[in-house]
C-alpha positions as a Python dict, from the first residue, in 0.01 Angstrom:
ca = {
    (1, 'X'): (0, 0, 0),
    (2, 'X'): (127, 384, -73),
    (3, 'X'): (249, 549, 207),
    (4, 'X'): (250, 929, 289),
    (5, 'X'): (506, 1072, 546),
    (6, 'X'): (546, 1403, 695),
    (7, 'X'): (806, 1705, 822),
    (8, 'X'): (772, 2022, 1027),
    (9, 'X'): (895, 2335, 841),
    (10, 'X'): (881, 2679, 903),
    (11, 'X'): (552, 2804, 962),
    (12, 'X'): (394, 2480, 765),
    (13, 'X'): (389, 2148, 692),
    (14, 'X'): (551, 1928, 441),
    (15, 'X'): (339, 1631, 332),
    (16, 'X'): (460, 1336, 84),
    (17, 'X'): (313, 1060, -114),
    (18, 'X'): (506, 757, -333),
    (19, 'X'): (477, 1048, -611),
    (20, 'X'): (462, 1380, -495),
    (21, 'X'): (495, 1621, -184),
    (22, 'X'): (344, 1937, -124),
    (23, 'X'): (457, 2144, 120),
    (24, 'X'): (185, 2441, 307),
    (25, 'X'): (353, 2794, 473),
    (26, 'X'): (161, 3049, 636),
    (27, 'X'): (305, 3384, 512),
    (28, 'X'): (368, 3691, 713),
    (29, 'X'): (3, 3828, 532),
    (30, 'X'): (-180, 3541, 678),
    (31, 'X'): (-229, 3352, 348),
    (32, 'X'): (-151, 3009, 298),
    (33, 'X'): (24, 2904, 4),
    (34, 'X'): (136, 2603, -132),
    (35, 'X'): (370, 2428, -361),
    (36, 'X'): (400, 2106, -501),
    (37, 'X'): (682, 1850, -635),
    (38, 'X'): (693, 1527, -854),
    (39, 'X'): (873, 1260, -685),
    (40, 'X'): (1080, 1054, -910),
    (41, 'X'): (1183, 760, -651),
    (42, 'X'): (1446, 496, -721),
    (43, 'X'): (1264, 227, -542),
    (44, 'X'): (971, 242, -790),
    (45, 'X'): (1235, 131, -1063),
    (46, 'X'): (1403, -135, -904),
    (47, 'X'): (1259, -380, -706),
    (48, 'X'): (1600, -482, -529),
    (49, 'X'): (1556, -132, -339),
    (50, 'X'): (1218, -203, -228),
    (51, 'X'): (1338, -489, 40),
    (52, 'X'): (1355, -480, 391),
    (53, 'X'): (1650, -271, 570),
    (54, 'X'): (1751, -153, 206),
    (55, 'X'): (1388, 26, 159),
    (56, 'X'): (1424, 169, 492),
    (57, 'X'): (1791, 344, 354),
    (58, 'X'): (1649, 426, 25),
    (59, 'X'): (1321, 627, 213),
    (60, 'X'): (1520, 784, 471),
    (61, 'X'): (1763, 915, 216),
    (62, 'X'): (1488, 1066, -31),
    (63, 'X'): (1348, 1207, 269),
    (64, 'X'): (1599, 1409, 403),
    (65, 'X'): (1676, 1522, -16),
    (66, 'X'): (1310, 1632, 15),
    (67, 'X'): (1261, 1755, 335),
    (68, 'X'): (1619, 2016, 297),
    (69, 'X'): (1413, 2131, -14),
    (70, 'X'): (1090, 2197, 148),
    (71, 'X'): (1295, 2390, 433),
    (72, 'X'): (1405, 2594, 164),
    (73, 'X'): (1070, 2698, -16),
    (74, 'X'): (909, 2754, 368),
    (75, 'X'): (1228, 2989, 422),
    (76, 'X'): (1137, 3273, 160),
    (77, 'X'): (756, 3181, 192),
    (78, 'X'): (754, 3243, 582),
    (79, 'X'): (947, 3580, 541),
    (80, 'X'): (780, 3714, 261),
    (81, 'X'): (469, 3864, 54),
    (82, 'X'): (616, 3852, -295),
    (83, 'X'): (467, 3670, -540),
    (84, 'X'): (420, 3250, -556),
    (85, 'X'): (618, 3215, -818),
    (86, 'X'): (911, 3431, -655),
    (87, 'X'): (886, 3265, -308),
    (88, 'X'): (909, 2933, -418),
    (89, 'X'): (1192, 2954, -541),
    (90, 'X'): (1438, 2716, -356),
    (91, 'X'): (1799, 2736, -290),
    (92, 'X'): (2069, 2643, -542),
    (93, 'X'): (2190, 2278, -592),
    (94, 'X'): (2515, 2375, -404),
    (95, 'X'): (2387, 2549, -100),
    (96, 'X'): (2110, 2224, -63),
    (97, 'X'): (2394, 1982, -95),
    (98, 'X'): (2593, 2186, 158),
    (99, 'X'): (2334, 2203, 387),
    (100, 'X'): (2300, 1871, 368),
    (101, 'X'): (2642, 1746, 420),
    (102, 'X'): (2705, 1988, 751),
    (103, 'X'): (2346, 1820, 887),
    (104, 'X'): (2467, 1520, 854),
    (105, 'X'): (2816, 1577, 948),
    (106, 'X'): (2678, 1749, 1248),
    (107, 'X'): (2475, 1461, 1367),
    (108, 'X'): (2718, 1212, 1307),
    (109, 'X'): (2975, 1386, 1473),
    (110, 'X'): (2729, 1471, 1801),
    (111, 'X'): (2555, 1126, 1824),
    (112, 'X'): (2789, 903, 1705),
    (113, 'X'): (3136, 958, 1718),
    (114, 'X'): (3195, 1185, 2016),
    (115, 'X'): (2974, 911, 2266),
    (116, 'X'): (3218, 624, 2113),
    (117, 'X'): (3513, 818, 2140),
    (118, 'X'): (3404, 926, 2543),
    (119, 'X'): (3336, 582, 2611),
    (120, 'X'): (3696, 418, 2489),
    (121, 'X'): (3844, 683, 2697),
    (122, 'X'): (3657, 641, 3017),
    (123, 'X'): (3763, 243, 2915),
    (124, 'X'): (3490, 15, 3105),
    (125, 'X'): (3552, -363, 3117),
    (126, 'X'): (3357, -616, 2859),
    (127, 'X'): (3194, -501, 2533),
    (128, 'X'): (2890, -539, 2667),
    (129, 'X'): (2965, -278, 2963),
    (130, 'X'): (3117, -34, 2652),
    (131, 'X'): (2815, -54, 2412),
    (132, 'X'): (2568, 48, 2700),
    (133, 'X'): (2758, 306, 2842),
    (134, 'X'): (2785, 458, 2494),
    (135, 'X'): (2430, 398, 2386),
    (136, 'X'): (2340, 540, 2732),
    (137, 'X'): (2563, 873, 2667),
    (138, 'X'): (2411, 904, 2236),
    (139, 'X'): (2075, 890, 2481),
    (140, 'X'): (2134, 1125, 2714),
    (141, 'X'): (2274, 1370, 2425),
    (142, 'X'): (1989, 1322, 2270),
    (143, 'X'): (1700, 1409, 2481),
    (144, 'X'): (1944, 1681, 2635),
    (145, 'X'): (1983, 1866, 2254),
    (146, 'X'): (1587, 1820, 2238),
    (147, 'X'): (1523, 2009, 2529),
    (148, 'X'): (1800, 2242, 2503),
    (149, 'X'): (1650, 2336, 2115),
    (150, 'X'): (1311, 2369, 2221),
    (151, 'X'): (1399, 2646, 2460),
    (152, 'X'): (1410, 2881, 2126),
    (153, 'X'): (1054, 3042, 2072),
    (154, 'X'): (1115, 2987, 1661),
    (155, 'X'): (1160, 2612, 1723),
    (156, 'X'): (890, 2605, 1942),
    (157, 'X'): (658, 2701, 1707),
    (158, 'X'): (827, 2421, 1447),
    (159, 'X'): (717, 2176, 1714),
    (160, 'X'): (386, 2321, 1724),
    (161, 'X'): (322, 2236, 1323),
    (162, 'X'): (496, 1862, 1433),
    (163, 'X'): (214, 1820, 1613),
    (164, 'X'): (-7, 1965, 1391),
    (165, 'X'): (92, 1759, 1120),
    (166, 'X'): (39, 1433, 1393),
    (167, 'X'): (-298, 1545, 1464),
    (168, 'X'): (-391, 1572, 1098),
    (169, 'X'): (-281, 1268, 1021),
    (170, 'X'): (-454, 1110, 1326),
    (171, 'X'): (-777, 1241, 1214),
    (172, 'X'): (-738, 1097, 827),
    (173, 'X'): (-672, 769, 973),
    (174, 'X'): (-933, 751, 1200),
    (175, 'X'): (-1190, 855, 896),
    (176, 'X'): (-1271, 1173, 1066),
    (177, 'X'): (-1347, 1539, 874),
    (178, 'X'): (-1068, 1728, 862),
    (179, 'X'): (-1096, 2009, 992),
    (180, 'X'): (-913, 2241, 1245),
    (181, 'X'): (-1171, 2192, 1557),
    (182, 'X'): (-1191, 1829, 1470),
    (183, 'X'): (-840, 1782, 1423),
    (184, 'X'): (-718, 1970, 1726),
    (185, 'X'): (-923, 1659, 1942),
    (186, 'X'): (-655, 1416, 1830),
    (187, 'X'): (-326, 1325, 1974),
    (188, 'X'): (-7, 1527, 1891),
    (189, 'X'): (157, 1140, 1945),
    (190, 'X'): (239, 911, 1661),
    (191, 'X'): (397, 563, 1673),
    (192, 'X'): (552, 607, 1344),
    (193, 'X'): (706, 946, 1416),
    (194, 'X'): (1077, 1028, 1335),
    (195, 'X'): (1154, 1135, 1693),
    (196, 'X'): (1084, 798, 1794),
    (197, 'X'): (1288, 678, 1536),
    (198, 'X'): (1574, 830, 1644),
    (199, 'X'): (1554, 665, 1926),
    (200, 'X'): (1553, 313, 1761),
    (201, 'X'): (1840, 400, 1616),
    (202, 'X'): (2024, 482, 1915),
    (203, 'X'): (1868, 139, 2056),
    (204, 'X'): (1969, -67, 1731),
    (205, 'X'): (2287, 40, 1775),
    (206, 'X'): (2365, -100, 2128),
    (207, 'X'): (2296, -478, 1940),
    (208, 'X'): (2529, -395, 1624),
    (209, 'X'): (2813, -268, 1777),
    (210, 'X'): (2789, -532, 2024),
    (211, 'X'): (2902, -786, 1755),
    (212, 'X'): (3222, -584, 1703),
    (213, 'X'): (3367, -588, 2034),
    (214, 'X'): (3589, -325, 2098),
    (215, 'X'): (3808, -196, 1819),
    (216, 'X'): (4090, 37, 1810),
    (217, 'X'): (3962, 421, 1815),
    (218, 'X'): (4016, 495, 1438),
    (219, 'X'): (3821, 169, 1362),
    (220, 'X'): (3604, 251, 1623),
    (221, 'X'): (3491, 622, 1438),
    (222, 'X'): (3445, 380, 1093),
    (223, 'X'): (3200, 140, 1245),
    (224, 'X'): (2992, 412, 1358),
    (225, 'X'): (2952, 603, 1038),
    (226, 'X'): (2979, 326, 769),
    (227, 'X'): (2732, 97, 969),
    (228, 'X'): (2454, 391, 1038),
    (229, 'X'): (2291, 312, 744),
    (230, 'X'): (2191, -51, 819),
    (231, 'X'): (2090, 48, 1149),
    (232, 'X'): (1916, 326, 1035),
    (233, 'X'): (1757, 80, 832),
    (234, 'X'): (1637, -138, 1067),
    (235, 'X'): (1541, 82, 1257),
    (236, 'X'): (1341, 164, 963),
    (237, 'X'): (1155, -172, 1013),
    (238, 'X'): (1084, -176, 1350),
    (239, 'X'): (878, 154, 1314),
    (240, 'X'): (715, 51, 1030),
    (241, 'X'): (577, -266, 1183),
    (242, 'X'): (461, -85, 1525),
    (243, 'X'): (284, 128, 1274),
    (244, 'X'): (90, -149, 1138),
    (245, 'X'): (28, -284, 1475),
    (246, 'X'): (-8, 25, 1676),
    (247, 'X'): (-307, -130, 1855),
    (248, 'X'): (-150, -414, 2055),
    (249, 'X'): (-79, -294, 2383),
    (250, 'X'): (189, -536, 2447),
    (251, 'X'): (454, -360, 2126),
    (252, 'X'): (295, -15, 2284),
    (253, 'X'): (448, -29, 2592),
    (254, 'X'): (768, -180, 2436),
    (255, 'X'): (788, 112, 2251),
    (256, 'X'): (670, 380, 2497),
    (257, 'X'): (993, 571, 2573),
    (258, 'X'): (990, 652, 2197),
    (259, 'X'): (672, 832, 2240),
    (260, 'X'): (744, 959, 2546),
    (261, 'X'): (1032, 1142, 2363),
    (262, 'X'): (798, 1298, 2107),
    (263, 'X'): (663, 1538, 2424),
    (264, 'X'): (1024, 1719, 2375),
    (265, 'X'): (982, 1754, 1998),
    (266, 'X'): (554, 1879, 1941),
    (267, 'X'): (368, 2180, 2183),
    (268, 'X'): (9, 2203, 2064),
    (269, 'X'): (-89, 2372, 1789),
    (270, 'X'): (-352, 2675, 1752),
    (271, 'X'): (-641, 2579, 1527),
    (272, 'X'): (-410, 2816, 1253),
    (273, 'X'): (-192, 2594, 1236),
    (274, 'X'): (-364, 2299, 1180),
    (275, 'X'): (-488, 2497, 901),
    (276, 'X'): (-195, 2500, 722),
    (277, 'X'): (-126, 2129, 835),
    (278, 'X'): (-420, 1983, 687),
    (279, 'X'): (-393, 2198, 342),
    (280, 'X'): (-96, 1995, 293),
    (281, 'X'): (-191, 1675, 364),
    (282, 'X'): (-555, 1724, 136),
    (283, 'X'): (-302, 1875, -136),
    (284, 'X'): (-78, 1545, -126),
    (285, 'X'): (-335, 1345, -85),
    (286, 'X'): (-565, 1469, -433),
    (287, 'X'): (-197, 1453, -598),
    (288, 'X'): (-178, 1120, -496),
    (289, 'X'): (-538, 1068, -601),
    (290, 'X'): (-564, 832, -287),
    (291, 'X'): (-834, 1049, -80),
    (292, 'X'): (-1045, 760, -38),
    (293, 'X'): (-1294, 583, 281),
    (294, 'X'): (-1138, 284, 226),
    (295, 'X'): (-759, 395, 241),
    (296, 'X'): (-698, 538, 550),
    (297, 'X'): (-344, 443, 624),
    (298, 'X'): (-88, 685, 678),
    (299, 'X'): (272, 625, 769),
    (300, 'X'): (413, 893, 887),
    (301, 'X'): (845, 957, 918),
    (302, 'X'): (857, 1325, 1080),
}
């Protein structure tokens, strides 16, 4: 079945199908306006890419290409009145690519090498001992940077249209009308939600580098870039499947502390902003020509 996934951008929402994405910014006027993208994904052309862990690289990759890009158009649209055409206008191949590498370099560097790299010098006994005292520290940097970020009034409000987008999507799956007083009733919670899966990743982790033992340092900085991607990947999985079993109560709780964690990343939204959230996801959504009774299913990566 086709998926649709969603991101938090400034002042809007990003929504994306199998084909397209559309992406929703409330400008400085008060008007909403939207733009709108083919998707031309790799994994519809080869079937190799579609299987589990490798589909899980492939989607998180073409997410983060799409997601810098919709950052980009919500820039200009959430700091000016000009014209559509004008304010859609994204950022140049180079200054997306370099945005992109310095992200990721950033993370990397923040949750992966420096807790590795910490650990080996503090030295504790038996692999086992090492990989839980560093997944323990990537944790605790984690929900520390969360908190720490959402202290800024400007992120806040990019946590408020997290939620919004949550409680949009909520709403479509449970076959509800969408609109803002309706939507606002849901839950700013989602099992398949990205903060979650960063968490999974961070948990994955522990189990992979287990199987390594304890490496010299330099080794020890390789293994924890060159192997993110297959954790990342099944990682990948193991949100995906809570999603399609979010109502046993038994993989809930298993997978509480990654909801729990969501609290630091949405604040609730004003009835404007789910506005703008669910303009997105009806724009998507008649792209997608999937705006049906009967297909109500919704993953969401955000």
């Amino acid at each position: 079945m086709a998926t649709i996934g969603g991101q938090a951008v400034l002042e809007g929402v990003m929504m994306r199908g199998p084909s397209s994405w559309a992406v929703a910014v409330r400008r400085p006027d008060g008007r909403i306006s939207e733009v709108e993208h083919d998707v031309d994904s790799v994994a519809l052309r080869r079937r190799w890419m579609r299987l589990p862990v490798i589909r899980g690289i492939v989607a998180l990759g073409e997410s983060l290409a799409i997601g810098m890009r919709a950052l980009s158009v919500s820039a200009r649209f959430s700091v000016t009145d000009e014209g559509e055409e004008d304010a859609s206008e994204e950022l140049g191949r180079f200054a997306l690519i370099a945005s992109f590498v310095f992200a990721i370099g950033f993370s990397i560097a923040l949750f992966k090498v420096s807790p590795a790299l910490l650990t080996n010098w503090l030295n504790p006994g038996s692999t086992w001992v090492f990989v839980l005292i560093e997944g323990g520290i990537r944790i605790g940097l984690l929900v520390a940077y969360l908190a720490l970020i959402g202290l800024s009034s400007e992120l806040r409000r990019v946590f408020q249209y997290h939620a919004a987008e949550h409680k949009a999507i909520n709403a479509y799956e449970a076959g509800d009308e969408l609109t803002p007083e309706i939507t606002q009733r849901y839950s700013l919670i989602h099992p398949r939600c990205g903060t979650a899966f960063l968490l999974w990743v961070m948990v994955v982790g522990v189990f992979v580098y287990a199987l390594l033992g304890r490496p010299v340092w330099y080794w020890l900085i390789v293994s924890r870039i060159v192997l993110l991607p297959v954790i990342a990947g099944i990682a990948y999985e193991l949100i995906r499947f809570a999603g399609k079993h979010s109502g046993n109560r038994i993989l809930m709780t298993l997978l509480a502390p990654g909801l729990w964690l969501q609290r630091l990343t949405t604040r609730e939204p004003s009835l404007d902003q789910l506005e703008v959230s669910i303009r997105a996801l009806r724009k998507v959504l008649d792209l997608e020509g999937r705006e049906q009774p009967a297909d109500r299913r919704v993953e969401v990566m955000a």
